[in-house]
N, C-alpha and C positions, 0 to 999 in steps of 0.2 A: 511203364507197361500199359495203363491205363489208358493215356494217350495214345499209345499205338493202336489200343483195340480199339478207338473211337475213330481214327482214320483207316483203320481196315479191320471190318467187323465180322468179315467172311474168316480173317486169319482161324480165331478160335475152333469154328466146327470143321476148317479145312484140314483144320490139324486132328481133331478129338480122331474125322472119321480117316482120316490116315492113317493114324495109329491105329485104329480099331482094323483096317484091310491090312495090317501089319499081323497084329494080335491073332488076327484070323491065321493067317499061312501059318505064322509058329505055331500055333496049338495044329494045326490038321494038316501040318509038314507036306502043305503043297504051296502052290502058285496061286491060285484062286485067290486071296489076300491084296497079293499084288494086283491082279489082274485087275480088281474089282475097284482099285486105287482110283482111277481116270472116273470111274462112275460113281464115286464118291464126291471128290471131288467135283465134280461136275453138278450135281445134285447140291452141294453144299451153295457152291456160287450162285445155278438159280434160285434156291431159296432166300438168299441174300440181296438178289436184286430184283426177285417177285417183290420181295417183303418192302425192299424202297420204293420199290412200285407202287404201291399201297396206302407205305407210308412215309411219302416224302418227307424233304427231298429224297430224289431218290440218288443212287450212288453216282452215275455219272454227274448229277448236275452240284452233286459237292466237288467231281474231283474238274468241274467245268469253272466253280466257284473260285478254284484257288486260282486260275489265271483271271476270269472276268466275275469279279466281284461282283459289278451292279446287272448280273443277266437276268434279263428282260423276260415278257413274260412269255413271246416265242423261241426265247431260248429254250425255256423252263419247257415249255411241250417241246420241244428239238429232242432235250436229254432226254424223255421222261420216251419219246418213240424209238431212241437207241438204245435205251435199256430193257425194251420190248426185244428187238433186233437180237441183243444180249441173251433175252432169254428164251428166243426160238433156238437160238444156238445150243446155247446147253443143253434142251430137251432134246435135241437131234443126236449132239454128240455125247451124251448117258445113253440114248437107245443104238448110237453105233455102238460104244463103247462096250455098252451089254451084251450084244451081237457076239463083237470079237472076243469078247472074255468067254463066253461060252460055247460057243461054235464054230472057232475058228482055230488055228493051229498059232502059238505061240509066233511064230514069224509074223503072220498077218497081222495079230495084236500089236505086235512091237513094231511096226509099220504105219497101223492108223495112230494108234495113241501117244505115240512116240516120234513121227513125224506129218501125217498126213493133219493131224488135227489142229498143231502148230500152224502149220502153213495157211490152214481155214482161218484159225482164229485171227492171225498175220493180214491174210488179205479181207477181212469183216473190218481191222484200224487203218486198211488203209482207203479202203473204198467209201467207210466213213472219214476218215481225215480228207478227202478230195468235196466229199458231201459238204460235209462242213464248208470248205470254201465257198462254195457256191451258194450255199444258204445267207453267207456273210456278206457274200458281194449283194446278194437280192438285196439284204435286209438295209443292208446301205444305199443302193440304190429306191428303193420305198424310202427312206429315211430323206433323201432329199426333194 
């Protein structure tokens, strides 16, 4: 179990404040609980990779570590500017997410948070996995 939390360190608080937007709708027998799940969530992750931010490494460039061990030291700023990237995200989508849980009508909730924000996060891995290429081919190309 230790080991897990040490390769996924967001698991813990993503769960505490899950449970707790759980805790919430059963004591006050509504939806609010749920709703407030994705900004919890959301909240939990930037704080998780603010905080590698900070204090490297930071979490991409561990989980960059497991395929290239000896990454260099513009890798090391590559990760450290996607986990920036990472965390304008979250801060956009906790201030949707708050939006829709409070001011919007259940369908619209269940719309962004449930697919619109999937699909952001989806095209943020792939416009970064495309980036990536290119920065690899530069970096090889300066390398010769």
């Amino acid at each position: 179990m230790k080991n897990a939390l040490n390769k996924m360190p967001w698991i813990l608080p993503a769960s505490l404040l899950g449970g707790a937007g759980i805790l919430v709708s059963t004591f006050t027998n509504s939806f609010i609980g749920f709703k407030i799940y994705p900004i919890l969530i959301s909240f939990a992750m930037l704080s998780v990779f603010l905080y590698s931010y900070f204090k490297p490494p930071t979490l991409i460039e561990t989980f960059a570590r497991l395929k290239e061990p000896d990454l260099n030291e513009k890798g090391v700023k590559y990760t450290a500017n996607v986990t920036l990237v990472w965390c304008v995200f979250f801060v956009i989508n906790s201030a949707i997410a708050t939006y829709t849980a409070f001011f919007t009508s259940l369908e619209i909730w269940m719309i962004y948070n449930g697919f619109i924000s999937y699909i952001i996060m989806g095209c943020i891995m792939g416009i970064e996995f495309l980036v990536r290429i290119q920065v690899k081919k530069q970096h090889k190309k300066e390398a010769m």
